[in-house]
C-alpha positions as CSV (number, residue, x, y, z in Angstrom):
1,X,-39.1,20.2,11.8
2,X,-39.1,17.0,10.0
3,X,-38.3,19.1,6.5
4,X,-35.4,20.4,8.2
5,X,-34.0,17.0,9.7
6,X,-33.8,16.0,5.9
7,X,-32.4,18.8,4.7
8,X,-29.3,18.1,7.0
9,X,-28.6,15.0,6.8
10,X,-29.1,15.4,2.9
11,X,-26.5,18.0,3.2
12,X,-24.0,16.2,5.1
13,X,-24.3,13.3,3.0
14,X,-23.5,15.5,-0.3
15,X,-20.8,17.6,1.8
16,X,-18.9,13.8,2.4
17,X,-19.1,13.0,-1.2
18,X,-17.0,15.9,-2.3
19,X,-14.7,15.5,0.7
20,X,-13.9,12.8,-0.7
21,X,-13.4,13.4,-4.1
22,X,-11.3,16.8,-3.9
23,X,-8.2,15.0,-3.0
24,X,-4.8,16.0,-4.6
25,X,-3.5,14.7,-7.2
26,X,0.2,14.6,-5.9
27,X,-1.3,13.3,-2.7
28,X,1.2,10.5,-0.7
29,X,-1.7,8.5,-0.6
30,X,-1.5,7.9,-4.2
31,X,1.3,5.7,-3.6
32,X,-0.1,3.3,-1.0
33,X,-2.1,0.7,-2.5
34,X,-3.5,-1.3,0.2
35,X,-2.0,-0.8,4.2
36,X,-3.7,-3.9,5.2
37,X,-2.0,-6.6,3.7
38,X,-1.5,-7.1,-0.1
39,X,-0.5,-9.0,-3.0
40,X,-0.2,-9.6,-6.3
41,X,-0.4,-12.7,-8.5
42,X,1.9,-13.9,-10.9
43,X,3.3,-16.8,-12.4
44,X,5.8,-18.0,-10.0
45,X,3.5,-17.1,-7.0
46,X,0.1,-18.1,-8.2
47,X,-2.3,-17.6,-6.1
48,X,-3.0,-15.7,-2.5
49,X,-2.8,-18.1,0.0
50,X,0.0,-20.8,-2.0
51,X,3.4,-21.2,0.4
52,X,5.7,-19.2,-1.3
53,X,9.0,-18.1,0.8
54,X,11.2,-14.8,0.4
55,X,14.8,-16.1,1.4
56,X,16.7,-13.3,0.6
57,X,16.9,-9.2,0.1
58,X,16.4,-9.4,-3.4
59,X,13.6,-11.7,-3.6
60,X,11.7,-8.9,-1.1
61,X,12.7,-5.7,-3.4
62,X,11.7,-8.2,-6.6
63,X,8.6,-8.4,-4.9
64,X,7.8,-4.9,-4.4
65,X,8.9,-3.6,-7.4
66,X,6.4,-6.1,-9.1
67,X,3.4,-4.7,-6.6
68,X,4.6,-1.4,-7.4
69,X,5.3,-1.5,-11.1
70,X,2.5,0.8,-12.0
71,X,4.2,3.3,-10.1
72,X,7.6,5.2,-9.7
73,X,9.3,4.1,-6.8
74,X,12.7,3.5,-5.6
75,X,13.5,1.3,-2.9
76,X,15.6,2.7,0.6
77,X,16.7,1.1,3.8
78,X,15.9,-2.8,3.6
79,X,16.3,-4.4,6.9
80,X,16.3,-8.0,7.7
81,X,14.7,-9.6,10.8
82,X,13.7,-13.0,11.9
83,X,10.7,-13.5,9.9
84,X,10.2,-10.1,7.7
85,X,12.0,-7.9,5.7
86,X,11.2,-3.8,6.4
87,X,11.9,-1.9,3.5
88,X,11.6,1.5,3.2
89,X,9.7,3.2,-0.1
90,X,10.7,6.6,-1.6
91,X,9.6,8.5,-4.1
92,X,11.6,10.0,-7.2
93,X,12.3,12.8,-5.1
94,X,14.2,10.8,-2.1
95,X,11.0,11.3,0.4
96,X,9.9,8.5,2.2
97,X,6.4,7.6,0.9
98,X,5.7,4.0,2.9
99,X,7.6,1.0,4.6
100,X,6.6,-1.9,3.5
101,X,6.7,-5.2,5.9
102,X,7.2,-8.4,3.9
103,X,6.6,-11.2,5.4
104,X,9.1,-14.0,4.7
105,X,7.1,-17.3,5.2
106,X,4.2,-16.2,2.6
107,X,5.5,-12.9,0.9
108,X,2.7,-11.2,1.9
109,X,2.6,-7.1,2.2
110,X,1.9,-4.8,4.9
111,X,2.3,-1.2,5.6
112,X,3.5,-0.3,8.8
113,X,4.1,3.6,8.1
C-alpha cells in the first residue's frame, strides 16, 4: 500500500513538471513579464525604490517601451487619472495583450488585466 502511495505522488509530481513546460510558444503570457509590480533600472531612474515622478503621457509610454524593449509591442488607449496612468498593451496584430498601471509618484508597474 505504501509502494503505491509513492508511486502516486511520484506520478503527480512528474505529470506537473510537464504541465508546466508544454506551454505555447505564441502564448499571451509571453508578453507579461511580471503582474505584480515591476521595474527596470536605468540611468536616469537608478535604483527600485529612488523617488522618481512620471509627469506626463510620454514619460509613462517612455517607460514601458523601455520595460518592454525586448519585446514587440505597441502602445493603445493611455488614460490619465489622479495618481496613475492606464495604458493599454497590444500586440503587432492590434490584440490587447495587458494594461499596464503606472504609477505616477514612483513609476512603478502593475498589471491590472
Amino acid at each position: 500500500m505504501k509502494t503505491l502511495i509513492r508511486i502516486l505522488i511520484i506520478s503527480l509530481f512528474l505529470q506537473s513538471l510537464l504541465y508546466a513546460q508544454t506551454k505555447e510558444e505564441g502564448d499571451i503570457n509571453n508578453l507579461l513579464k511580471s503582474p505584480y509590480g515591476d521595474f527596470k533600472f536605468d540611468k536616469q531612474r537608478g535604483r527600485y525604490g529612488k523617488p522618481f515622478s512620471v509627469n506626463s503621457k510620454e514619460d509613462a509610454v517612455n517607460i514601458l517601451k523601455s520595460f518592454y524593449s525586448d519585446r514587440e509591442i505597441n502602445i493603445g488607449e493611455i488614460r490619465e487619472r489622479r495618481r496613475f496612468f492606464i495604458i493599454e498593451v497590444l500586440d503587432k496584430q492590434g490584440n490587447l495583450v495587458d494594461v499596464i498601471l503606472i504609477n505616477k509618484k514612483n513609476g512603478r508597474l502593475r498589471s491590472i488585466f
